[in-house]
mmJSON file of the N, C-alpha and C atoms, coordinates in Angstrom:
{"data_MODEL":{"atom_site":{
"group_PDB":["ATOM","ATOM","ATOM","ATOM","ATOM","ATOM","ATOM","ATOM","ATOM","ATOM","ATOM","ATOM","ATOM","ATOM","ATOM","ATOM","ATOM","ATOM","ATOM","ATOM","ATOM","ATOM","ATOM","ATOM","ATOM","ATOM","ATOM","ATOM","ATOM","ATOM","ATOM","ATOM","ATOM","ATOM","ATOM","ATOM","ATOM","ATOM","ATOM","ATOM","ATOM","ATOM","ATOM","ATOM","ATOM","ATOM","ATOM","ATOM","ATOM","ATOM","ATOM","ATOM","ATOM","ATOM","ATOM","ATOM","ATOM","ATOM","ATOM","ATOM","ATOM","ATOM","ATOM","ATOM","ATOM","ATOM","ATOM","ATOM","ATOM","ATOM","ATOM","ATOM","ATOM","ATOM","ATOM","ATOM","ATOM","ATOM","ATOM","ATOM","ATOM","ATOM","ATOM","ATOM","ATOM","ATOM","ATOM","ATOM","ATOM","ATOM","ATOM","ATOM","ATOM","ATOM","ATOM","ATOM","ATOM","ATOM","ATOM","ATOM","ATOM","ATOM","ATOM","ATOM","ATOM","ATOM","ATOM","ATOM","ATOM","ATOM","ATOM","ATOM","ATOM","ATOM","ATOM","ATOM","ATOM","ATOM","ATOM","ATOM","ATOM","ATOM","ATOM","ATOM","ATOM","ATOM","ATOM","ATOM","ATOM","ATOM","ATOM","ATOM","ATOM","ATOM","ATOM","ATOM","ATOM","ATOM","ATOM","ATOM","ATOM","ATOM","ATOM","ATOM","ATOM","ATOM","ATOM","ATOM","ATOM","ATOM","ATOM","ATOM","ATOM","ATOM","ATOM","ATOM","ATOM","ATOM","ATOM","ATOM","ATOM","ATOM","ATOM","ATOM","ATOM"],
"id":[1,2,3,4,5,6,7,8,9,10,11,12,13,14,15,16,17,18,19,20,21,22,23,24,25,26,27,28,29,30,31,32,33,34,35,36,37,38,39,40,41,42,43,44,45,46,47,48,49,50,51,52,53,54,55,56,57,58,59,60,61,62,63,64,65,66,67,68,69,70,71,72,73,74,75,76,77,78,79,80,81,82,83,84,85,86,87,88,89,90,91,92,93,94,95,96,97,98,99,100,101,102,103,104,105,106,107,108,109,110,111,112,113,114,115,116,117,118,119,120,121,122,123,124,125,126,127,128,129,130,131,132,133,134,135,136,137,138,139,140,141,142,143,144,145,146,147,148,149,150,151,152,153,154,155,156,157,158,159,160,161,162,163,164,165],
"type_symbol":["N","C","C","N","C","C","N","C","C","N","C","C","N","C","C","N","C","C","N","C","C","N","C","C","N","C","C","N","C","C","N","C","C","N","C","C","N","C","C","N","C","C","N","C","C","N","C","C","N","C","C","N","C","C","N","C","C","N","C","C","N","C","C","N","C","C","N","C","C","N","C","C","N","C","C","N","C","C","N","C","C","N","C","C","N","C","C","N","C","C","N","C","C","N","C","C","N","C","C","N","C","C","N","C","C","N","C","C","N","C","C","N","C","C","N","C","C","N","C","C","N","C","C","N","C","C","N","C","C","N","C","C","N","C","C","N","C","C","N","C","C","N","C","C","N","C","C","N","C","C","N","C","C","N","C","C","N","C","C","N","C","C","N","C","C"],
"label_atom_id":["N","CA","C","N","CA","C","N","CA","C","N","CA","C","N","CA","C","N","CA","C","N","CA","C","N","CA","C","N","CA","C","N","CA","C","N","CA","C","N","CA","C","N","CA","C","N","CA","C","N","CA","C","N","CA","C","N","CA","C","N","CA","C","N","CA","C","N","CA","C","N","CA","C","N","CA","C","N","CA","C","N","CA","C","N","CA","C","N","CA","C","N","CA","C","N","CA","C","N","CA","C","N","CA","C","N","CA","C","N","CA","C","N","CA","C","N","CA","C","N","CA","C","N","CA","C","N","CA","C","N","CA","C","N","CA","C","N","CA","C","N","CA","C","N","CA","C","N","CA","C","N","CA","C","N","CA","C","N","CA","C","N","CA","C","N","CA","C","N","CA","C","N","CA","C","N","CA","C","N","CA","C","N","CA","C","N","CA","C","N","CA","C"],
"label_alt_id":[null,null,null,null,null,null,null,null,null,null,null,null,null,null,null,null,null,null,null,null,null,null,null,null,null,null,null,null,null,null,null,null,null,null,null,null,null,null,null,null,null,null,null,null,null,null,null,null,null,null,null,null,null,null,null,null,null,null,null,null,null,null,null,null,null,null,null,null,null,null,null,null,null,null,null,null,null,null,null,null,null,null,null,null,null,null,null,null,null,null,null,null,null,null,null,null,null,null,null,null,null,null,null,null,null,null,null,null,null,null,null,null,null,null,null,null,null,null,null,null,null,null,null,null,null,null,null,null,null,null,null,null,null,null,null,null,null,null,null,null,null,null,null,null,null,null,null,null,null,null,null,null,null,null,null,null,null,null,null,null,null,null,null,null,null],
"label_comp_id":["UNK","UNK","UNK","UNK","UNK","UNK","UNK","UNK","UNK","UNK","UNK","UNK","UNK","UNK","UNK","UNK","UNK","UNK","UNK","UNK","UNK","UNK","UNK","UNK","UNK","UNK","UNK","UNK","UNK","UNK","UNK","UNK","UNK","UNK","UNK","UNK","UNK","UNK","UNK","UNK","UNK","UNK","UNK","UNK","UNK","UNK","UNK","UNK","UNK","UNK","UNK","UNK","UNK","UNK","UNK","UNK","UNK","UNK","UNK","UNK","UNK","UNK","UNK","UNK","UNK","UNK","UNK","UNK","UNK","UNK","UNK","UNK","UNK","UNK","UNK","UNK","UNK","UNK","UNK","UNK","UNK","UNK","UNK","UNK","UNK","UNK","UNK","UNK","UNK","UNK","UNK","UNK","UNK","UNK","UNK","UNK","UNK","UNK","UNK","UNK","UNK","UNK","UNK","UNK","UNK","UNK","UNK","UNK","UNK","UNK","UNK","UNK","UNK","UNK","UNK","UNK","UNK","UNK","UNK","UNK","UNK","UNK","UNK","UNK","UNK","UNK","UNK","UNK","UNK","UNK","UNK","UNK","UNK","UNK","UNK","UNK","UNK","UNK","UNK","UNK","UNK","UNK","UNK","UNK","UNK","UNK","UNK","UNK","UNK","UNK","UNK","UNK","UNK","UNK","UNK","UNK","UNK","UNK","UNK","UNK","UNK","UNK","UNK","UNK","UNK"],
"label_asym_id":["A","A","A","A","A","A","A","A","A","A","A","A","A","A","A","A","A","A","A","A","A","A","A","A","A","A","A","A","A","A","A","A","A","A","A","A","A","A","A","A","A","A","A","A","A","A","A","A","A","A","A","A","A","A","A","A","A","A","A","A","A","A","A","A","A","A","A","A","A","A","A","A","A","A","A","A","A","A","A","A","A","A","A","A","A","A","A","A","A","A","A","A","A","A","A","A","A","A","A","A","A","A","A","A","A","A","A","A","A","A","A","A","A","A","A","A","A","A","A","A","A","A","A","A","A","A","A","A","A","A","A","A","A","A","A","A","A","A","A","A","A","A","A","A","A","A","A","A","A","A","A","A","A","A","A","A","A","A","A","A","A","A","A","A","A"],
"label_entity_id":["1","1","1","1","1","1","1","1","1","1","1","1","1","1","1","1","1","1","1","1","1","1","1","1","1","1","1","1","1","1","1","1","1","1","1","1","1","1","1","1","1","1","1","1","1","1","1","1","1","1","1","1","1","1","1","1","1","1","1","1","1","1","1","1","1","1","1","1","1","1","1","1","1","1","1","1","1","1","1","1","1","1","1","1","1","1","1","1","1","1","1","1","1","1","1","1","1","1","1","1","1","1","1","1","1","1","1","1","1","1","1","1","1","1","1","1","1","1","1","1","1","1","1","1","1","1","1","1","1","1","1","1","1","1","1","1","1","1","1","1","1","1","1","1","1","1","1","1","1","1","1","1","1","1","1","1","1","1","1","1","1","1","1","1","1"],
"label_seq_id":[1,1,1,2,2,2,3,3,3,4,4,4,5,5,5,6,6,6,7,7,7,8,8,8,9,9,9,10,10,10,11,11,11,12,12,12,13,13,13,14,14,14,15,15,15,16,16,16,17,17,17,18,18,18,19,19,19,20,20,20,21,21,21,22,22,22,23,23,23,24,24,24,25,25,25,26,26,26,27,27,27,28,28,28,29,29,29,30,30,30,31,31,31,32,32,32,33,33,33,34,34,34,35,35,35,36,36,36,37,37,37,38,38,38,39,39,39,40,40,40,41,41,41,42,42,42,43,43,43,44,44,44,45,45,45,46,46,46,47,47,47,48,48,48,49,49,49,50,50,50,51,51,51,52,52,52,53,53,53,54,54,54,55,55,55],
"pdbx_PDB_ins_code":[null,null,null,null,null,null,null,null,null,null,null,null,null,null,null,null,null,null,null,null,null,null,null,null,null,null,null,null,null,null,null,null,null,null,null,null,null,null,null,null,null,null,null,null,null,null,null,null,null,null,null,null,null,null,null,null,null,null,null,null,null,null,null,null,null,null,null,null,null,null,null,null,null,null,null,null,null,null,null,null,null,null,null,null,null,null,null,null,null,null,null,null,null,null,null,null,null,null,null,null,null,null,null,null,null,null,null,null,null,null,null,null,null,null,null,null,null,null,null,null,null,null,null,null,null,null,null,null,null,null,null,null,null,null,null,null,null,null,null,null,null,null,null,null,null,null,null,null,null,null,null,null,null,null,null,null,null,null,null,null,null,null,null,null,null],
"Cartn_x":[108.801,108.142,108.65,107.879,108.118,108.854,109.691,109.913,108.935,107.852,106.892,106.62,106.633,106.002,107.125,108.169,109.777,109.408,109.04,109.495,108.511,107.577,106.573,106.949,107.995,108.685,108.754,109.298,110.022,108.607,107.155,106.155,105.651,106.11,105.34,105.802,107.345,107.975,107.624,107.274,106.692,105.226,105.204,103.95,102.643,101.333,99.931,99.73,99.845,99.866,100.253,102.08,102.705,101.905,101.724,100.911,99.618,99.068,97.706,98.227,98.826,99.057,99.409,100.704,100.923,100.429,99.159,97.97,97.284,97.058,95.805,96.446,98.13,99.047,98.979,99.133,98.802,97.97,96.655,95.524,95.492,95.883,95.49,96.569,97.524,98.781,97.843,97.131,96.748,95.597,94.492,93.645,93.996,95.592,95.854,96.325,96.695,97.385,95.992,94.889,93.64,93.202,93.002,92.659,93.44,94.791,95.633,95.422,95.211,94.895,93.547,92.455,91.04,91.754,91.995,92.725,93.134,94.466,94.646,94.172,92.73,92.015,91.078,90.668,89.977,90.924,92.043,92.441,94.017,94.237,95.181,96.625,96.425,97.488,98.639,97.608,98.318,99.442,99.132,100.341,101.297,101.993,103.232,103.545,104.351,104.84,106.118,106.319,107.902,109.113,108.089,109.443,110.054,111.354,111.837,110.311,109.818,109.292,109.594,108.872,108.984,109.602,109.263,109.709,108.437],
"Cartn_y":[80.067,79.516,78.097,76.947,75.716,75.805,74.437,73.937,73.981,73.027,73.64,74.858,75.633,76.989,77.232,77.739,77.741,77.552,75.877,74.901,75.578,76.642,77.048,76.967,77.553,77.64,76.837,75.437,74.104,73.906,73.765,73.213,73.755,75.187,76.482,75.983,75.431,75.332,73.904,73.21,72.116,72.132,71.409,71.058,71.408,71.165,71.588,71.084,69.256,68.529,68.95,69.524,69.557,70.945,72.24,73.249,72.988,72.187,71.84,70.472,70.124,69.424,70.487,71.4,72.473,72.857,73.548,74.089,73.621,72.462,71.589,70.967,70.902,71.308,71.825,73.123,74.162,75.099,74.475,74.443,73.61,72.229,71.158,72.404,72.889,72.868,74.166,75.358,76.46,75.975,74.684,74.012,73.568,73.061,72.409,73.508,75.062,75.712,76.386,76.224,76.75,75.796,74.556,74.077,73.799,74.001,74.191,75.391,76.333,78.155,77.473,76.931,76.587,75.741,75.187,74.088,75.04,75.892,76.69,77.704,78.169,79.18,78.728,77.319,76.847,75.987,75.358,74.842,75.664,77.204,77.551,76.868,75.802,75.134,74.439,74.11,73.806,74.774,76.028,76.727,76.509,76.304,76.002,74.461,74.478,73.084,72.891,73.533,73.443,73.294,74.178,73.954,75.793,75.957,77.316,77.886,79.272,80.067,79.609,79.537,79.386,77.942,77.045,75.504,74.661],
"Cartn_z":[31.807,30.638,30.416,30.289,30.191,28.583,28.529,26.935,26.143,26.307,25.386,24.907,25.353,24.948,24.298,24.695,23.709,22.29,22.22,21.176,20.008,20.449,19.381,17.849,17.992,15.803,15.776,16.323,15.52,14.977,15.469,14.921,13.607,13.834,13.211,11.378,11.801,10.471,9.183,9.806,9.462,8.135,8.03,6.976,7.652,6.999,7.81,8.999,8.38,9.9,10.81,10.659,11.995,12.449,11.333,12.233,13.038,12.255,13.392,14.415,14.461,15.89,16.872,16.174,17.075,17.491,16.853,17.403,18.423,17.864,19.415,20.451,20.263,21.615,22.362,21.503,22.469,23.199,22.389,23.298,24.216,24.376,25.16,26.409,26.107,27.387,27.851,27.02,27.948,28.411,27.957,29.012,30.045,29.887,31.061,32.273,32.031,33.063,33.428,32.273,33.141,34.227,34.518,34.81,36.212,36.232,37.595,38.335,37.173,38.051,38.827,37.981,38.854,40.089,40.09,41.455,42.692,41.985,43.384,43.632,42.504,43.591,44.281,44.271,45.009,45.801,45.504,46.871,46.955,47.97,47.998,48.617,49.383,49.874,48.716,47.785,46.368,46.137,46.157,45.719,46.301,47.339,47.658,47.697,46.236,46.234,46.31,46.769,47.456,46.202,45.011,43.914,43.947,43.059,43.024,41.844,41.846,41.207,39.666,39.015,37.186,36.868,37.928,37.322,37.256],
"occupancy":[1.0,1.0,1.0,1.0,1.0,1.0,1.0,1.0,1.0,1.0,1.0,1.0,1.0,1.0,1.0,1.0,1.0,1.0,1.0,1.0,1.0,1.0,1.0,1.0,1.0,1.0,1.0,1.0,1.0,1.0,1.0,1.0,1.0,1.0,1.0,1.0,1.0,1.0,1.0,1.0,1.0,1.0,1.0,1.0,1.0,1.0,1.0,1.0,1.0,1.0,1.0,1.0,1.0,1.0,1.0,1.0,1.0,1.0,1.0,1.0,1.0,1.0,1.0,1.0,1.0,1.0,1.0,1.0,1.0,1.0,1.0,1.0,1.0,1.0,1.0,1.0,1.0,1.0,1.0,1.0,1.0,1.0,1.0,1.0,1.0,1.0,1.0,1.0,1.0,1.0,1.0,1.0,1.0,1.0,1.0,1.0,1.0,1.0,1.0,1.0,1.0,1.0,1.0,1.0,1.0,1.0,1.0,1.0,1.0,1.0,1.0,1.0,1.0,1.0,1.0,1.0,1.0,1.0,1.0,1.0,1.0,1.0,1.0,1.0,1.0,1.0,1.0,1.0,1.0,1.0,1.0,1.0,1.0,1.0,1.0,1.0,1.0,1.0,1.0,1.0,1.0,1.0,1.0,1.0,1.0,1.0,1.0,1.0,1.0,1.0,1.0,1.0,1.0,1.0,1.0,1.0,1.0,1.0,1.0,1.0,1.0,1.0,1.0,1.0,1.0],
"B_iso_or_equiv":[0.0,0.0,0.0,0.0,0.0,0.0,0.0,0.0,0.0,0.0,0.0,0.0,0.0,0.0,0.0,0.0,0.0,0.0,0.0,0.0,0.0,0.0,0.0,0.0,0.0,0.0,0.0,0.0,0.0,0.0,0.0,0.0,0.0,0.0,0.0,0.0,0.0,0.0,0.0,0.0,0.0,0.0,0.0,0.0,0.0,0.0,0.0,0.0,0.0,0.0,0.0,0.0,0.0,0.0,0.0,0.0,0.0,0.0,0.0,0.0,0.0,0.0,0.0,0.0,0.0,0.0,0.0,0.0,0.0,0.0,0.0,0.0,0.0,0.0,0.0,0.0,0.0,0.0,0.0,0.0,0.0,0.0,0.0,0.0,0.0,0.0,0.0,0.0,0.0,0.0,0.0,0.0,0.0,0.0,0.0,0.0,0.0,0.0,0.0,0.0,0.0,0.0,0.0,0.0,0.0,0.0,0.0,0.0,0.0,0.0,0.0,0.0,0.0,0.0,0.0,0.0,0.0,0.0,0.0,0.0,0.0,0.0,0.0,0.0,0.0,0.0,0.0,0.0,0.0,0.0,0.0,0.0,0.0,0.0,0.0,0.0,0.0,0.0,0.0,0.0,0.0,0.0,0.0,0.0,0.0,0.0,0.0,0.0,0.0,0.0,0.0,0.0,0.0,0.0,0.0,0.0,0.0,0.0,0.0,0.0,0.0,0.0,0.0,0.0,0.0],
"pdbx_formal_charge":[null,null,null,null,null,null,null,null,null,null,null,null,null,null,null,null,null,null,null,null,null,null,null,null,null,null,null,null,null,null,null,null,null,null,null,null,null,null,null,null,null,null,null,null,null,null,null,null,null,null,null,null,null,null,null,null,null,null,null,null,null,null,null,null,null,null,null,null,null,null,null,null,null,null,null,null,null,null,null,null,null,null,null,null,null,null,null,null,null,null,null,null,null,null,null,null,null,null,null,null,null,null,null,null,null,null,null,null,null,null,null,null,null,null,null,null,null,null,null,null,null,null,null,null,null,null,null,null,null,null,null,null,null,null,null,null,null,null,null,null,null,null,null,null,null,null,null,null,null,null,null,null,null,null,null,null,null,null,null,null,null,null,null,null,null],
"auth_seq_id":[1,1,1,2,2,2,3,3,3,4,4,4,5,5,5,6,6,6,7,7,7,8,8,8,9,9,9,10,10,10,11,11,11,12,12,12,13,13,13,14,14,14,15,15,15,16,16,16,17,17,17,18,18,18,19,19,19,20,20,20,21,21,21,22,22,22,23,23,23,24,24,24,25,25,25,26,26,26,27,27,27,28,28,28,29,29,29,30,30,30,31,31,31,32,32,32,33,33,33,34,34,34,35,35,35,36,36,36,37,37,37,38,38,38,39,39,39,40,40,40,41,41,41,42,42,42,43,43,43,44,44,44,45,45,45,46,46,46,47,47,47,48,48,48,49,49,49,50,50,50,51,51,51,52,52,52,53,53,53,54,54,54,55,55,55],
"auth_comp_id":["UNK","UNK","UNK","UNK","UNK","UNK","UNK","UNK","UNK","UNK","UNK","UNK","UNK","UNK","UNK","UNK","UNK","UNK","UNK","UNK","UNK","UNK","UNK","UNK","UNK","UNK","UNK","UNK","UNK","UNK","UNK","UNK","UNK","UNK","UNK","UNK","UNK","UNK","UNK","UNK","UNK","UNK","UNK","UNK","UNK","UNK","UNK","UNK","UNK","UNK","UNK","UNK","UNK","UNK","UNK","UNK","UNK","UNK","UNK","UNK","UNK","UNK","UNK","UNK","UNK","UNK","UNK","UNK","UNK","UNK","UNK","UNK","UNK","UNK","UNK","UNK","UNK","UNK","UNK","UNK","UNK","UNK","UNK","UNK","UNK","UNK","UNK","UNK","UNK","UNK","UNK","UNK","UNK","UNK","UNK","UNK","UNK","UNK","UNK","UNK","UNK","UNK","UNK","UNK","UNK","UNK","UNK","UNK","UNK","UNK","UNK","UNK","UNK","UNK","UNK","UNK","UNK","UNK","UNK","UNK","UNK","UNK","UNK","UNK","UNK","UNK","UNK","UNK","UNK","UNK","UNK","UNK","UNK","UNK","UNK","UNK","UNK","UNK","UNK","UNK","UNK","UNK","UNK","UNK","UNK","UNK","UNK","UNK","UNK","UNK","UNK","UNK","UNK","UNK","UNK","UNK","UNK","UNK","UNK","UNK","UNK","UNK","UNK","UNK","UNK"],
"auth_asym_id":["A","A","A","A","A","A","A","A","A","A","A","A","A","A","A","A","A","A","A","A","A","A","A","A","A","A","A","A","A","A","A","A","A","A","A","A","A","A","A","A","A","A","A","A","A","A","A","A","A","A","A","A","A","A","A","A","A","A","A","A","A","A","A","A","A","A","A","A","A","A","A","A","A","A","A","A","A","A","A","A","A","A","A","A","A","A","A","A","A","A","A","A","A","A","A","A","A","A","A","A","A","A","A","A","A","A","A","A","A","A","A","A","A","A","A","A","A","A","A","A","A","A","A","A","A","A","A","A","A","A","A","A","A","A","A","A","A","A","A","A","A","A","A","A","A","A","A","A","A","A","A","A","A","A","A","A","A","A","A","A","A","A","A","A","A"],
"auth_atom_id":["N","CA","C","N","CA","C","N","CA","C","N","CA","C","N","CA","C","N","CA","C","N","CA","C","N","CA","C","N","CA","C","N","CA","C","N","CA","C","N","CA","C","N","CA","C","N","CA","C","N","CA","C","N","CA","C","N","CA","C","N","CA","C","N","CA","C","N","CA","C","N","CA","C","N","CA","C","N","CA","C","N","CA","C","N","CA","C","N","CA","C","N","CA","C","N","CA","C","N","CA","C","N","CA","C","N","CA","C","N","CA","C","N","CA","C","N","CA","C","N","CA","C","N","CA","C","N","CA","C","N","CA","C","N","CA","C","N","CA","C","N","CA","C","N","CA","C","N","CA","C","N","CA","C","N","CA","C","N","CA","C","N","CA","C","N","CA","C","N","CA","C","N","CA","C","N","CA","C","N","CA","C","N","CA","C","N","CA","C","N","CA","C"],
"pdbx_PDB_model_num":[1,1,1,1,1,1,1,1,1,1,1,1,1,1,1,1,1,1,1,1,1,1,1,1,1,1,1,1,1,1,1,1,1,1,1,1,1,1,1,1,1,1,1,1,1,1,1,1,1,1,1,1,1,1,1,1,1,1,1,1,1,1,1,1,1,1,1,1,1,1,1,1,1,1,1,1,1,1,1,1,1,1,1,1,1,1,1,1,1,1,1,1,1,1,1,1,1,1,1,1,1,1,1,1,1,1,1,1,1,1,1,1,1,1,1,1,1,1,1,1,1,1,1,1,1,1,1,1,1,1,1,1,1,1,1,1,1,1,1,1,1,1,1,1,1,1,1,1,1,1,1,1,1,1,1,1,1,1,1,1,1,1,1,1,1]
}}}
C-alpha cells in the first residue's frame, strides 16, 4: 500500500475543504491504478519492472 493511501485520516480530520480534496485525491489515485491495470493487461511486458513486489 503506497503513502497515500496510509495518509487517509490526516485528510479525513481536517475541515470540508480538506475532506473534499481528500476525496478527489483519491479518486484521481484509484483512476490512476485503473488506468496502469488497463496498460498491463494490454501490454504484459509492463509487469515486470524490475522493482521488489508492493513498491
Amino acid at each position: 500500500m503506497s503513502r497515500i493511501e496510509t495518509t487517509r485520516g490526516n485528510t479525513d480530520r481536517g475541515g470540508p475543504e480538506d475532506q473534499e480534496l481528500g476525496t478527489r485525491l483519491r479518486g484521481q489515485l484509484a483512476e490512476a491504478h485503473q488506468l496502469v491495470a488497463r496498460l498491463t493487461a494490454r501490454y504484459p511486458e509492463l509487469r515486470d519492472t524490475g522493482r521488489p513486489a508492493g513498491q
